[in-house]
Structures are given as C-alpha cells and as structure tokens.
PyMOL CGO cylinders between C-alpha atoms (Angstrom):
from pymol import cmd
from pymol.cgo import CYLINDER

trace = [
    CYLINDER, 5.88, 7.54, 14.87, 3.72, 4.38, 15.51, 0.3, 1, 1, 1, 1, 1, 1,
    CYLINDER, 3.72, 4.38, 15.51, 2.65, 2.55, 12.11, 0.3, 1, 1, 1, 1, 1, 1,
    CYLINDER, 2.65, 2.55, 12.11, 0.08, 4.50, 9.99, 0.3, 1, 1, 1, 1, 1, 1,
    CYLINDER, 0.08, 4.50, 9.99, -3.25, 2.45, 8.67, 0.3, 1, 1, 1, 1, 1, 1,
    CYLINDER, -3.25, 2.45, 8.67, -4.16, 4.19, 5.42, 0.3, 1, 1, 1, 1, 1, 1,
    CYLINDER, -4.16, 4.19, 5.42, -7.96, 4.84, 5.79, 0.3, 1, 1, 1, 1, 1, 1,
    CYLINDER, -7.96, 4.84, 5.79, -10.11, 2.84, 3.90, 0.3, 1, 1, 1, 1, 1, 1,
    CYLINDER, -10.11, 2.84, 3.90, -13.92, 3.61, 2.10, 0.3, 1, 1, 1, 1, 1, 1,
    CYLINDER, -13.92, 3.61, 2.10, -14.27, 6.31, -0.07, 0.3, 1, 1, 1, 1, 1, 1,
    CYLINDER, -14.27, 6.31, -0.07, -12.27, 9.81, -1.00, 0.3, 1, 1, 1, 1, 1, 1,
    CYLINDER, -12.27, 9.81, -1.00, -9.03, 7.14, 0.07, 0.3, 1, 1, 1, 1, 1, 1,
    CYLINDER, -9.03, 7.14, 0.07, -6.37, 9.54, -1.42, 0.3, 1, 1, 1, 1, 1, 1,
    CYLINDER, -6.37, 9.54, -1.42, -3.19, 11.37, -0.93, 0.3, 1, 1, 1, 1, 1, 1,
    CYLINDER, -3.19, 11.37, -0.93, -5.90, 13.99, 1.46, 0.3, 1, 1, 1, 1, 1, 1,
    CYLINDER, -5.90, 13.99, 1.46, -6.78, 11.07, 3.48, 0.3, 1, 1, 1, 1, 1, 1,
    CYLINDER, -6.78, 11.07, 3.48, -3.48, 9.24, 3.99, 0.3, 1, 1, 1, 1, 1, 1,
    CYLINDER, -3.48, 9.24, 3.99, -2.02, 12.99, 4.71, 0.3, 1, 1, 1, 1, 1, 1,
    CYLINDER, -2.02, 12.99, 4.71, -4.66, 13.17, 7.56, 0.3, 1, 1, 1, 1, 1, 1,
    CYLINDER, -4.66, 13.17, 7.56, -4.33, 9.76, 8.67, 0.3, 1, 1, 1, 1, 1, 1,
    CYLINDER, -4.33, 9.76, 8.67, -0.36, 10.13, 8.91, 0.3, 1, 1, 1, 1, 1, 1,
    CYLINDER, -0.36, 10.13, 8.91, 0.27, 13.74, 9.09, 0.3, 1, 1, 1, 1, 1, 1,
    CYLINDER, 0.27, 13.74, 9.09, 1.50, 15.87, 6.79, 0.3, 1, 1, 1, 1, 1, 1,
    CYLINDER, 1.50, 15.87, 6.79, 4.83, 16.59, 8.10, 0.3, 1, 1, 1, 1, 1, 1,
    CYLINDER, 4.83, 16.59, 8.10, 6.58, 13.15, 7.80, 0.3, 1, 1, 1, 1, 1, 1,
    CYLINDER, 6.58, 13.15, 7.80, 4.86, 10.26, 5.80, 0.3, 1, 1, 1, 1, 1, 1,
    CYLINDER, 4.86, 10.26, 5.80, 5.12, 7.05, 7.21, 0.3, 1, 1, 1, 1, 1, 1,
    CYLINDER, 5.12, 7.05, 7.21, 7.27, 4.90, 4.14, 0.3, 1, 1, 1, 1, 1, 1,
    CYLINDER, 7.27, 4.90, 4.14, 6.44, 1.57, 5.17, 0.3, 1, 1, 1, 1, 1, 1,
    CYLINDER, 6.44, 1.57, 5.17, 2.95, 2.40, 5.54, 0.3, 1, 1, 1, 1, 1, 1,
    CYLINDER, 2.95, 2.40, 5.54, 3.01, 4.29, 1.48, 0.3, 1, 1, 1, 1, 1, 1,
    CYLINDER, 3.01, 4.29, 1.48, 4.81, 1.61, -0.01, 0.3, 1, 1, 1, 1, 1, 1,
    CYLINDER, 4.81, 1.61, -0.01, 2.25, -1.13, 1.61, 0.3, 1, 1, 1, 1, 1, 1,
    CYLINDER, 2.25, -1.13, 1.61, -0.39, 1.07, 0.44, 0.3, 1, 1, 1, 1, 1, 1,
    CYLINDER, -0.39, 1.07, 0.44, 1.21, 1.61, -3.36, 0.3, 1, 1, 1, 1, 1, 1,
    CYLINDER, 1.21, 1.61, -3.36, 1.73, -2.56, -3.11, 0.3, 1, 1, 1, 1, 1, 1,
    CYLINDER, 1.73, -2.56, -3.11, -1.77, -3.07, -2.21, 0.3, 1, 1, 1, 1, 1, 1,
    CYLINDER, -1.77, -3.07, -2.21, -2.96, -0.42, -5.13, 0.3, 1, 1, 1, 1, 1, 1,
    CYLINDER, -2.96, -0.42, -5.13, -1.28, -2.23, -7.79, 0.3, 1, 1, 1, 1, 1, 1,
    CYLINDER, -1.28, -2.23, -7.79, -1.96, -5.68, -6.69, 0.3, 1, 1, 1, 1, 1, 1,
    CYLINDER, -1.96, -5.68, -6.69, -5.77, -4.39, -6.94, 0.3, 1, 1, 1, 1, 1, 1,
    CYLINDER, -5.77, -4.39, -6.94, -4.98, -2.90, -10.37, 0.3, 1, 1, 1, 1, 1, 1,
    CYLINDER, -4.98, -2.90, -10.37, -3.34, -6.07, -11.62, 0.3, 1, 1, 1, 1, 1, 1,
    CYLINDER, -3.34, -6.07, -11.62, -5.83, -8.70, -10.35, 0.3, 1, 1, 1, 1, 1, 1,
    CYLINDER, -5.83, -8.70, -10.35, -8.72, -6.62, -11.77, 0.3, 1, 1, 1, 1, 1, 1,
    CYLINDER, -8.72, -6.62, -11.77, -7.90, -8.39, -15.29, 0.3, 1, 1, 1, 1, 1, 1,
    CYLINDER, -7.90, -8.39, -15.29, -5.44, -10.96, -16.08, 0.3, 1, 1, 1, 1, 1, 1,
    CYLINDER, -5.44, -10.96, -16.08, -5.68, -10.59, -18.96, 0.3, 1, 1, 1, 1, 1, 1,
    CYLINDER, -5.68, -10.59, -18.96, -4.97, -7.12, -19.26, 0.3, 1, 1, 1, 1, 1, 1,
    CYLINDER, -4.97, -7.12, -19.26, -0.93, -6.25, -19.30, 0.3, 1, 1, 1, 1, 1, 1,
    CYLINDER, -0.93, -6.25, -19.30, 0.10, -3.45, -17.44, 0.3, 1, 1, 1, 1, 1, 1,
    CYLINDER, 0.10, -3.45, -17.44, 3.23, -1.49, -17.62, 0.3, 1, 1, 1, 1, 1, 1,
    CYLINDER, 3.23, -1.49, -17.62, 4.27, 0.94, -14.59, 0.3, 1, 1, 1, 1, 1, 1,
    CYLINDER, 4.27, 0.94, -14.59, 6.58, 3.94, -15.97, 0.3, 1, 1, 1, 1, 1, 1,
    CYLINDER, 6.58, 3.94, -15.97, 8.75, 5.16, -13.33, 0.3, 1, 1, 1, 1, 1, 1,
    CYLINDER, 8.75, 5.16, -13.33, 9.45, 8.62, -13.13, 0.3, 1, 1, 1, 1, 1, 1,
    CYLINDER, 9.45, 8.62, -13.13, 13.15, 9.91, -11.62, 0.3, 1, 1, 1, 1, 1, 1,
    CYLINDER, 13.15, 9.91, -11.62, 12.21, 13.64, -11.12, 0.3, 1, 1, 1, 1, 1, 1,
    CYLINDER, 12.21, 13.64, -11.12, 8.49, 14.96, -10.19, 0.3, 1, 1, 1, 1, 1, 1,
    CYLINDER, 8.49, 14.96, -10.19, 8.56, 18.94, -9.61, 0.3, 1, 1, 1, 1, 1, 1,
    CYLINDER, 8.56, 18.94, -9.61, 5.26, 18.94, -7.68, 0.3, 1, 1, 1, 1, 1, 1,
    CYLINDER, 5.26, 18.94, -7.68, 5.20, 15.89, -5.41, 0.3, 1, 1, 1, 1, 1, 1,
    CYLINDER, 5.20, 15.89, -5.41, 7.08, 13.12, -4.10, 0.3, 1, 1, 1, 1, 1, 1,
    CYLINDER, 7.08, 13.12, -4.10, 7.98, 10.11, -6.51, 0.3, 1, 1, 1, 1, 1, 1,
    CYLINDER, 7.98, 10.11, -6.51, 7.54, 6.93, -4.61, 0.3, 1, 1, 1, 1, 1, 1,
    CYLINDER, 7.54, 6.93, -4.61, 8.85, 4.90, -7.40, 0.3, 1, 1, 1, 1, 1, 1,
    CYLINDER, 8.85, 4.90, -7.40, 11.69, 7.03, -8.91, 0.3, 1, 1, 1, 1, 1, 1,
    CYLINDER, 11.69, 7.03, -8.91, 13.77, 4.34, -11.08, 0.3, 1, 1, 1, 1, 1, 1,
    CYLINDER, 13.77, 4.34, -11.08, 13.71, 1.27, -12.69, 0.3, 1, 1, 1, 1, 1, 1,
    CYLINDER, 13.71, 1.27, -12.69, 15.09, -0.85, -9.35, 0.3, 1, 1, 1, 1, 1, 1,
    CYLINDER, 15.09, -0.85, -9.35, 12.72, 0.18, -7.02, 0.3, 1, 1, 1, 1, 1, 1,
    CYLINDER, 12.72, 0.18, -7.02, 9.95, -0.56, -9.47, 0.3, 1, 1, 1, 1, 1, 1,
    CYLINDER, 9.95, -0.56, -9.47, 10.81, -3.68, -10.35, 0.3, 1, 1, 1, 1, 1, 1,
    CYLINDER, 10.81, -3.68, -10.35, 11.27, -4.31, -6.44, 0.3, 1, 1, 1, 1, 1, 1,
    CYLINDER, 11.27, -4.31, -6.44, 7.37, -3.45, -6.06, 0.3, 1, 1, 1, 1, 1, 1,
    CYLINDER, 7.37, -3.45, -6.06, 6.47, -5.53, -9.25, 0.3, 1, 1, 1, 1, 1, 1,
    CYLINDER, 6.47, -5.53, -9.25, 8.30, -8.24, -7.43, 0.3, 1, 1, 1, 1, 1, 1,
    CYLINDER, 8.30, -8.24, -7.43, 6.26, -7.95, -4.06, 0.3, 1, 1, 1, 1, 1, 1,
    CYLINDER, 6.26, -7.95, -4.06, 2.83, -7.56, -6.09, 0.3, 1, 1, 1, 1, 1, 1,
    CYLINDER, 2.83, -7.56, -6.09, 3.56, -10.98, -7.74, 0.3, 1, 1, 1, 1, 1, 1,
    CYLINDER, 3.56, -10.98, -7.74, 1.38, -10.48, -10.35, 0.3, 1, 1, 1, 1, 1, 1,
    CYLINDER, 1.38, -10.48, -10.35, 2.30, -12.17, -13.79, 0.3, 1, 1, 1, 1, 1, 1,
    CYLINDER, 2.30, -12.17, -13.79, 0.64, -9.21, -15.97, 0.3, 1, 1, 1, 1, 1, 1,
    CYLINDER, 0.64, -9.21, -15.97, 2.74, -6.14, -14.08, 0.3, 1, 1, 1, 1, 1, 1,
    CYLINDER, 2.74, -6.14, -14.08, 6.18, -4.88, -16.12, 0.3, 1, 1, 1, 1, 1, 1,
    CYLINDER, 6.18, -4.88, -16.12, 7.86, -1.82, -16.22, 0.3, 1, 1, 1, 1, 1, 1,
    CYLINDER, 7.86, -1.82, -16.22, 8.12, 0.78, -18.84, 0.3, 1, 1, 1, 1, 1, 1,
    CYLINDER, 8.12, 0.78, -18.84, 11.71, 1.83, -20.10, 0.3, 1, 1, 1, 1, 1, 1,
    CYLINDER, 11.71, 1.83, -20.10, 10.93, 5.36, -20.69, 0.3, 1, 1, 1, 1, 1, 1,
    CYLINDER, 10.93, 5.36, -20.69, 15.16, 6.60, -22.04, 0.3, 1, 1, 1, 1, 1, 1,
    CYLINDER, 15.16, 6.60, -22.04, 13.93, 9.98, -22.08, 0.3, 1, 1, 1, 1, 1, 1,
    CYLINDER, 13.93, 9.98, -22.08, 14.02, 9.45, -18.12, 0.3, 1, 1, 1, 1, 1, 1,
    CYLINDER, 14.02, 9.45, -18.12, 17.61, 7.82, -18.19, 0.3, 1, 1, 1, 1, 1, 1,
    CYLINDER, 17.61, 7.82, -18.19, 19.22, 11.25, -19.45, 0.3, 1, 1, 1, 1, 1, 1,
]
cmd.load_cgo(trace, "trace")
C-alpha cells in the first residue's frame, strides 16, 4: 500500500482519512504521523496550558491508537513539547 497523505482543509476526520486510505487496512505510519502532528498542534496552541493525554487499553467501538502508557509516552517524546504528560488513569491498569 503506497504511503497515505491524510487530507487536509476542513471535515479532516476519521471519514476523511478512511477515504483517503481505505477503509479496509489503515496505513499506521501515516495515523501515527497524523496523531503526532494533532498533538503537536494541540500543545503549541498554548504553552502555557498543561496537557495530559490519558491512554486508554481497551476501546469497544474503535481502534485505540495509543493503548498504554509506553506508547504514549513514545508519542509525547516525538511531539517534543514541554507542556504534554500522560495521565495515570489505575482504573486502566486492572
């Protein structure tokens, strides 16, 4: 499958990058650039403003891109950002 370009402009959601990449396979270089580039936009919209990501292990209705603690830290880590953390939800660690 050759690289997918998530489409930019308005109504840029999971509708778009499905029709952009196809809805049979997702392209997961091309979603985790895409959820890097999100929060990097998030994060730089305030400095000043502390955000905290909350992972979530198990998601009944739809894929979870970052599903523990390690893998979002990893993204944290790639975003750079000084004002990104991650929230320790225990509930999730049962």
């Amino acid at each position: 499958m050759p690289f997918c370009e998530y489409p930019s402009g308005e109504g840029r959601g999971q509708a778009a990058f499905t029709e952009a990449c196809g809805a049979a396979q997702l392209h997961y270089a091309a979603l985790w650039q895409w959820t890097i580039d999100g929060l990097r936009a998030v994060g730089a919209y305030d400095a000043d403003c502390r955000i905290s990501i909350e992972y979530k292990p198990n998601e009944p209705r739809a894929f979870s891109l970052l599903p523990d603690c390690a893998s979002t830290l990893l993204a944290i880590g790639e975003v750079g950002l000084p004002n990104l953390g991650v929230t320790l939800d225990f509930a999730h660690s049962l």
